[in-house]
C-alpha positions in Angstrom: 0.0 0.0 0.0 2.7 2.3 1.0 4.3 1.5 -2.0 1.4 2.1 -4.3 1.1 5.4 -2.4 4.7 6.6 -3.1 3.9 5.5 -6.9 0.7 7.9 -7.0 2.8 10.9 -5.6 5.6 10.3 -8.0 3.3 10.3 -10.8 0.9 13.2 -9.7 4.3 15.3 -9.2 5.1 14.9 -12.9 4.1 18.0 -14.6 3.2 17.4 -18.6 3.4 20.2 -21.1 -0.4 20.8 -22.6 -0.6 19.2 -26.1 -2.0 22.4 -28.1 -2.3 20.3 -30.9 -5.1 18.1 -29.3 -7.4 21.7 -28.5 -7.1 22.6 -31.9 -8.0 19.8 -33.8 -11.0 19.0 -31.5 -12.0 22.4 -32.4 -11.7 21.6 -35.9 -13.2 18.5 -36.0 -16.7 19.8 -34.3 -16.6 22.6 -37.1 -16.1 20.3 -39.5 -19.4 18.5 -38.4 -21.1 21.1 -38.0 -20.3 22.0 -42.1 -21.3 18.4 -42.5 -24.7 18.2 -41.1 -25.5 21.8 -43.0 -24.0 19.7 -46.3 -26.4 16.3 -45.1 -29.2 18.9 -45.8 -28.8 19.3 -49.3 -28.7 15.3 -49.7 -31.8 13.2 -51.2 -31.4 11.5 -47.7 -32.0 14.4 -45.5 -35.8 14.1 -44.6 -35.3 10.9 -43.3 -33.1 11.9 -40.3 -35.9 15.1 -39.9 -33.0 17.7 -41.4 -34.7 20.8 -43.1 -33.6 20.1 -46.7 -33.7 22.4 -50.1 -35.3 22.3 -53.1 -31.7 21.8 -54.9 -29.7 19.0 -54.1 -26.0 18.7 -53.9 -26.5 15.0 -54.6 -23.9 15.3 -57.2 -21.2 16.6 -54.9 -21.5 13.4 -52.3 -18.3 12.4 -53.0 -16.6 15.5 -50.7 -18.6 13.9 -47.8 -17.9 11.1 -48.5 -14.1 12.1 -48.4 -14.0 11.9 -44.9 -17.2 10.2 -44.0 -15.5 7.3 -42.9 -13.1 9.0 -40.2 -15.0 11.9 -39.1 -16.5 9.7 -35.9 -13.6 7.5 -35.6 -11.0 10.4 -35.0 -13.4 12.0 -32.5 -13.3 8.5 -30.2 -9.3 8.2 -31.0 -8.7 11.8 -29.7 -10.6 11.6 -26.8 -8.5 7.9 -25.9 -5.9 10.0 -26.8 -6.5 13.0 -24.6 -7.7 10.6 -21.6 -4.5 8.2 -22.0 -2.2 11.9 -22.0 -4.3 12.9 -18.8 -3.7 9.6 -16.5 -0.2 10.1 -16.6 -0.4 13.2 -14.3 -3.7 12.5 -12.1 -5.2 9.6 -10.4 -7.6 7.2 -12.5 -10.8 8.3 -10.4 -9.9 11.6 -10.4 -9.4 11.8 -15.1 -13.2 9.4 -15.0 -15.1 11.6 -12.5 -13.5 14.8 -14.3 -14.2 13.5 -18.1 -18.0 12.1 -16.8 -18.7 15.4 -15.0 -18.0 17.5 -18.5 -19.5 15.2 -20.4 -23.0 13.6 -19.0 -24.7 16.9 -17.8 -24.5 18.3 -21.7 -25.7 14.9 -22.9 -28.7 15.2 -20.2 -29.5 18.7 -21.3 -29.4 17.8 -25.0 -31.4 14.4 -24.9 -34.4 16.8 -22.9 -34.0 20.2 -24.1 -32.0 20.7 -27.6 -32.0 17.5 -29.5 -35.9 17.5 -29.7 -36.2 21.3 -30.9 -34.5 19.5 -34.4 -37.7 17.1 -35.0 -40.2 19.9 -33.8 -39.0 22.1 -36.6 -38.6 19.5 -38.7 -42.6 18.6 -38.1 -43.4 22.8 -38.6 -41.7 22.2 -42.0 -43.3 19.2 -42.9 -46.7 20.7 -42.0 -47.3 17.4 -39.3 -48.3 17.7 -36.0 -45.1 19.0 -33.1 -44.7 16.4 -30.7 -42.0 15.9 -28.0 -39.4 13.7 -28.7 -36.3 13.6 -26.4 -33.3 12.3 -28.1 -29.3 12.4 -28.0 -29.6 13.8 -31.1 -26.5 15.0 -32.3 -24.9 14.2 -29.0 -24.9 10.4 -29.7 -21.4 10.2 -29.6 -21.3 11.7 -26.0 -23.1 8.8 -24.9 -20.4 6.4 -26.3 -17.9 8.1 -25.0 -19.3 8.3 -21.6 -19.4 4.4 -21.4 -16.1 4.2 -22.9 -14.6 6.5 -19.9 -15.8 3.5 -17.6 -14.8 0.2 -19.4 -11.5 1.5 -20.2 -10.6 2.5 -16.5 -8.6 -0.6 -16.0 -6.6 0.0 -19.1 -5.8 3.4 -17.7 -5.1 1.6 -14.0 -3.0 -0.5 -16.1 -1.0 2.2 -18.3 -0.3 4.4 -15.3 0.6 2.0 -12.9 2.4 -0.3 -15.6 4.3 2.1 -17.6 6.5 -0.6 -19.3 4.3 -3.2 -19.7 4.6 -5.8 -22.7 2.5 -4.1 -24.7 4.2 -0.6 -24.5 7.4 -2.3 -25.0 6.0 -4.2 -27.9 4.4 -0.9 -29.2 7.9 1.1 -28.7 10.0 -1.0 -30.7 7.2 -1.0 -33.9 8.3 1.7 -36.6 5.5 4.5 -36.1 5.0 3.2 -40.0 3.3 0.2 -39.0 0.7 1.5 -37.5 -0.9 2.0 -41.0 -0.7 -1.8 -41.4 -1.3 -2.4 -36.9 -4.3 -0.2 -36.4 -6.3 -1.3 -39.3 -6.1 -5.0 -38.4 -6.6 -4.9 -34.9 -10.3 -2.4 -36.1 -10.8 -5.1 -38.6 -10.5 -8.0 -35.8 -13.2 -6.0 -33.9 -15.7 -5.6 -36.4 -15.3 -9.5 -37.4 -15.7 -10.7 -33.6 -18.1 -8.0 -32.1 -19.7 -6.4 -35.0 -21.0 -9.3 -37.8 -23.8 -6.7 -38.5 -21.3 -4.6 -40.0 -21.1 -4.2 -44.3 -19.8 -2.3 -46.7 -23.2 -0.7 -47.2 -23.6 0.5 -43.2 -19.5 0.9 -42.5 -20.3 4.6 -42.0 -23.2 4.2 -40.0 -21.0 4.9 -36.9 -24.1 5.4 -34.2 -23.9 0.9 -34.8 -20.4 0.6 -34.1 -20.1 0.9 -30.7 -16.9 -1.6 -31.0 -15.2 0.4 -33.5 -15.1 3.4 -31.7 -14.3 1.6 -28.0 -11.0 0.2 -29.8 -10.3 3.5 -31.2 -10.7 5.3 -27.9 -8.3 2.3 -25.9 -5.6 2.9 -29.0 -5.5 6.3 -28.4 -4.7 6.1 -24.8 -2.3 3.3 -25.3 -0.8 5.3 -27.9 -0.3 8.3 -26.4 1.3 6.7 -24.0 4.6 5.6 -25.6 4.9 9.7 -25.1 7.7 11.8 -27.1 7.8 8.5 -29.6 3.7 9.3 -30.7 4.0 12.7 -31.2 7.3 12.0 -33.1 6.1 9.1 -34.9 2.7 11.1 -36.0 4.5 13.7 -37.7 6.0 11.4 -39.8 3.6 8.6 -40.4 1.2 10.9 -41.7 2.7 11.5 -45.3 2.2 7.7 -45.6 -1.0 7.5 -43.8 -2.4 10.3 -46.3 -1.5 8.8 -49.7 -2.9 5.7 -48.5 -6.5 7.1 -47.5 -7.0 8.9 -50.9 -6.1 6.1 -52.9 -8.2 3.8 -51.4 -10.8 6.6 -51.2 -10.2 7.3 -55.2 -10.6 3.6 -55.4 -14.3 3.4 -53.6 -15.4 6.1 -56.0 -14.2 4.5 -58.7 -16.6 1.4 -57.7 -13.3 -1.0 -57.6 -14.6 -4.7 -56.8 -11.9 -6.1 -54.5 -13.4 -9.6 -54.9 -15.0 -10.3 -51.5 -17.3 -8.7 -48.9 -14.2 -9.2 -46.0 -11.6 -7.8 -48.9 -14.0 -4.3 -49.1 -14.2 -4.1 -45.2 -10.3 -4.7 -44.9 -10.1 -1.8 -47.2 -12.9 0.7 -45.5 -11.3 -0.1 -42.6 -7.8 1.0 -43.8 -9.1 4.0 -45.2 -10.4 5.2 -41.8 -7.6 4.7 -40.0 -5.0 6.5 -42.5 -7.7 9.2 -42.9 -7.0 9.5 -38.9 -3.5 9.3 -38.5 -3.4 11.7 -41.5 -5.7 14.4 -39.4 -3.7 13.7 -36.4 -0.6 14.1 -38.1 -1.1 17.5 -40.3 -2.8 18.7 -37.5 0.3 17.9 -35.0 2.6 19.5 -37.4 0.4 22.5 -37.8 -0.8 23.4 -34.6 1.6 22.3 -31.8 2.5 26.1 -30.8 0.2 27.5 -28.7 -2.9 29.9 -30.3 -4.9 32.4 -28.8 -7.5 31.5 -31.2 -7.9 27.9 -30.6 -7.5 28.9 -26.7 -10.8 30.8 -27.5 -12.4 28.2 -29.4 -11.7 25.4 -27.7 -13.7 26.7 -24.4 -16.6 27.6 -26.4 -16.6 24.7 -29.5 -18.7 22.0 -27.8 -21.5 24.5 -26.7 -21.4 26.0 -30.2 -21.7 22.4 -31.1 -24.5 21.7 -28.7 -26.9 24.0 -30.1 -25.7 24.4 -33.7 -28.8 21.6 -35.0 -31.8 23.6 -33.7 -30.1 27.0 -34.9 -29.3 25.1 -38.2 -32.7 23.7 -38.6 -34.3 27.4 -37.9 -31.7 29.0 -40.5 -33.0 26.1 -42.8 -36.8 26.8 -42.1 -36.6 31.1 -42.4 -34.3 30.5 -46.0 -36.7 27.9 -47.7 -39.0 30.7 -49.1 -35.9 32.5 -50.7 -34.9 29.5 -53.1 -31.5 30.7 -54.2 -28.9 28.5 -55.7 -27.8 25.7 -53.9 -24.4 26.3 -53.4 -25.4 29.9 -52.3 -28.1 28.7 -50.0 -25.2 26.0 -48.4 -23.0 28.7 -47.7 -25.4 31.0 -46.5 -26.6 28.0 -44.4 -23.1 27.5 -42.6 -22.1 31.1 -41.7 -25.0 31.6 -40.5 -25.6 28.3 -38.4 -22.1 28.9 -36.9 -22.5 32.7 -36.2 -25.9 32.1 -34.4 -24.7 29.6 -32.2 -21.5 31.2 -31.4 -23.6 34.2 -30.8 -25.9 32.4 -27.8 -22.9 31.0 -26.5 -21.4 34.6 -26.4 -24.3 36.5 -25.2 -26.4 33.7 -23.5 -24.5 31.0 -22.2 -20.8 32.8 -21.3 -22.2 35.6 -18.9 -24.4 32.8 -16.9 -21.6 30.9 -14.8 -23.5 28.1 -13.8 -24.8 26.9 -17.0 -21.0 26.0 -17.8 -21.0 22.3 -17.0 -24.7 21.8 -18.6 -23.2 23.0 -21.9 -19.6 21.9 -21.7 -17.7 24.9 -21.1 -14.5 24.4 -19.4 -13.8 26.6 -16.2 -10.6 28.9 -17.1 -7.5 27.8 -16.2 -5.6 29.6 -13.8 -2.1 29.5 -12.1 -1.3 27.0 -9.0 -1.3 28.9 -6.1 1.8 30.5 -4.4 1.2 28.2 -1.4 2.4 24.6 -1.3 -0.8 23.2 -1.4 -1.1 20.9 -4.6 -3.6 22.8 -7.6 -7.1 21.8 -7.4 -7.0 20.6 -3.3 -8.8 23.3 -2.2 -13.2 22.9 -2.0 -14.5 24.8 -4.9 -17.4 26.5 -3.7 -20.1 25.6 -6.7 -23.2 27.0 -7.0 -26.4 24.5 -6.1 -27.3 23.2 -9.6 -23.4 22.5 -10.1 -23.3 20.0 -7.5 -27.1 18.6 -7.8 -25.8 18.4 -11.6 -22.3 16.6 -10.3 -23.6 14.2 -8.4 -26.6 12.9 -10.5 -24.1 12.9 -13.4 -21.7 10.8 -11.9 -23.8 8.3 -9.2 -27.0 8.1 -11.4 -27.1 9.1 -15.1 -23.8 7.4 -15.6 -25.0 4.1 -14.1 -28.1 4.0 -16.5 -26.4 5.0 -19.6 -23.5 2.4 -19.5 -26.4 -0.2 -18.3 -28.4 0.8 -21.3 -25.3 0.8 -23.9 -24.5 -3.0 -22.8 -28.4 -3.6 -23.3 -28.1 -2.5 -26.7 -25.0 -3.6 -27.9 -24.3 -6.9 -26.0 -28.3 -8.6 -25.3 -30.2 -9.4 -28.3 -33.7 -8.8 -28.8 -34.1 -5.1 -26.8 -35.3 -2.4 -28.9 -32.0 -0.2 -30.6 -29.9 -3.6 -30.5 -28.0 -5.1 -33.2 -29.8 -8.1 -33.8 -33.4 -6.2 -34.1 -35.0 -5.2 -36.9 -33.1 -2.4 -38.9 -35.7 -1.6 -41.7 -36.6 2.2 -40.1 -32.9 3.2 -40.0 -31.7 5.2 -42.7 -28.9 3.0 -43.8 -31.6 0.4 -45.1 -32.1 2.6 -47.8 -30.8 2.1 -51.0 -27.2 4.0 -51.2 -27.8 5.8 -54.1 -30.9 7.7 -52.2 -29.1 7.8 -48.6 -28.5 6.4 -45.7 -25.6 8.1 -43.8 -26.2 8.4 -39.9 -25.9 12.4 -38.9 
């Protein structure tokens, strides 16, 4: 025990350098949804996930969605691994899974009972049916994933902090950073043929059923991360390999290629993601490692932009039907103003109001450690009464539910939402050449 003890001192006392790299492309990769969902409105596809569409489609220019359709939900889970695994080196494994549960499960709450449904009521207004009430996760679905993965992978962060050179680390250390391309694709493809069997080439992008996928993206990021200097290294230069190899097999799925086999086609999705990820991760280490005052903004403020970017984008959508302008006019118009409007209520609304920050995501401002000894973060913040009402049902009773209802759906057969239920009502269903892409 004592030992154990002297272990969790010598490791809390370790003081990382931030990663600016991972605020900015977080940042960047909630825009870039958020420009995504906007483009999903212009798709044939769009009125059967209750999106406001246009009377021009953009049908014809699919193909730049689909350009990183297959790693735009991936590279959100491997991130977050990836931030979590950074994170556990410096703080104790309760403390990171409280912390990350607190930020994340009060937004999801808020979202599933007052954001998400505001998307289907306008949707209903536009479609001339009646408005009913429909709580959802809506665009948050993602948060609920991640939530459960925060709990299942707390004994593989137990593990990496307490077993720094374990055999897999060592394993990992010795692999050229090249190899990933070839590592990370097969150990994905090994999940979806053991834990995901409902998984084609048709629905590989439906990421809201690939609850697998994106739990063995979020543990390879933390174990990743961990080999320290060596990832961020390694990154850097295993993205001008990683890139080349995602547009060519990309160029090579819009060219309609037949690679023989149903497995040969998943083997090569799956390849595609990954690189696409590494690539981001890469680029975006090489681009953005100094620190920015702009992404020091935007990262406090991107996930509640995010938050309430779908109701603002479906009321944008609704007041510029009548105009009927051109539809690459009407997109743009559609994006700045979705983004300006939501980053406008975070501003005006959402900022000033302290107490609203953990229900929408924003992250308190950092401050220096105190000039006493005492260790940052010891002393009792005094939080207002929703804070801690909001603290504790976040972490002793919403969290319980939603990891009991994720191994409901994904692991027991027969429960409404599961795997082995009937899919006909989900989008991907549908012929591909008239939709089905999850939001």
């Amino acid at each position: 025990m004592n030992h154990l003890a002297s272990t969790e001192q010598q490791l809390t006392d370790l003081a990382l350098p931030r990663r600016h790299e991972i605020d900015a492309l977080r940042s960047i990769a909630l825009v870039l949804l958020i420009v995504y969902h906007v483009f999903v409105a212009f798709q044939p596809f769009a009125s059967w996930i209750m999106f406001i569409g246009s009377s021009e489609s953009l049908q014809s220019a699919w193909f730049l969605g689909e350009l990183f359709n297959s790693w735009r939900i991936p590279v959100l889970f491997l991130m977050s691994g990836i931030t979590a695994g950074y994170l556990v080196q410096n703080r104790p494994v309760g403390t990171l899974v409280s912390g990350r549960l607190v930020r994340l499960v009060p937004p999801l709450l808020v979202t599933c009972v007052l954001i998400a449904p505001v998307t289907p009521a306008l949707f209903q207004v536009f479609d001339g049916e009646p408005v009913r009430y429909m709580p959802n996760p809506g665009h948050l679905w993602f948060v609920w994933n991640l939530v459960v993965y925060m709990v299942f992978a707390a004994p593989v962060f137990l593990y990496l902090r307490y077993r720094p050179g374990n055999l897999v680390m060592r394993w990992f250390s010795r692999l050229s950073p090249y190899t990933w391309v070839v590592v990370l694709p097969v150990v994905l493809m090994i999940v979806t043929t053991l834990l995901e069997p409902h998984i084609s080439v048709d629905n590989f992008s439906v990421h809201f059923l690939r609850f697998w996928n994106g739990f063995a993206c979020f543990v390879a990021g933390a174990v990743l991360v961990s080999l320290g200097d060596r990832f961020w290294w390694g990154i850097r230069r295993v993205c001008h390999v990683s890139l080349p190899v995602a547009l060519a097999l990309y160029l090579m799925r819009m060219a309609e290629v037949g690679l023989g086999s149903e497995f040969a086609e998943l083997a090569a999705r799956t390849a595609e993601s990954t690189s696409g990820m590494l690539a981001f991760l890469g680029y975006g280490s090489l681009a953005f490692a100094r620190p920015s005052r702009v992404f020091g903004v935007l990262n406090r403020a991107v996930f509640a932009v995010y938050i309430v970017h779908m109701p603002v984008q479906q009321a944008v959508s609704l007041a510029l039907v009548p105009a009927e302008m051109n539809a690459w006019v009407d997109f743009g118009v559609r994006v700045v103003l979705t983004i300006a409007l939501s980053a406008l209520i975070y501003a005006v609304v959402l900022r000033p109001v302290r107490w609203v920050h953990p229900f929408f995501g924003i992250a308190p401002l950092r401050s220096a450690p105190p000039a006493t000894g005492r260790a940052p973060g010891a002393a009792r913040l005094k939080r207002p009464w929703p804070v801690r009402i909001g603290r504790v049902a976040a972490l002793y009773l919403v969290t319980p539910v939603l990891a009991l209802g994720a191994v409901a759906i994904h692991v027991w057969p027969g429960i409404p939402g599961s795997r082995d239920t009937d899919d006909s009502m989900h989008p991907e269903a549908l012929d591909p050449e008239d939709g089905g892409r999850d939001p």
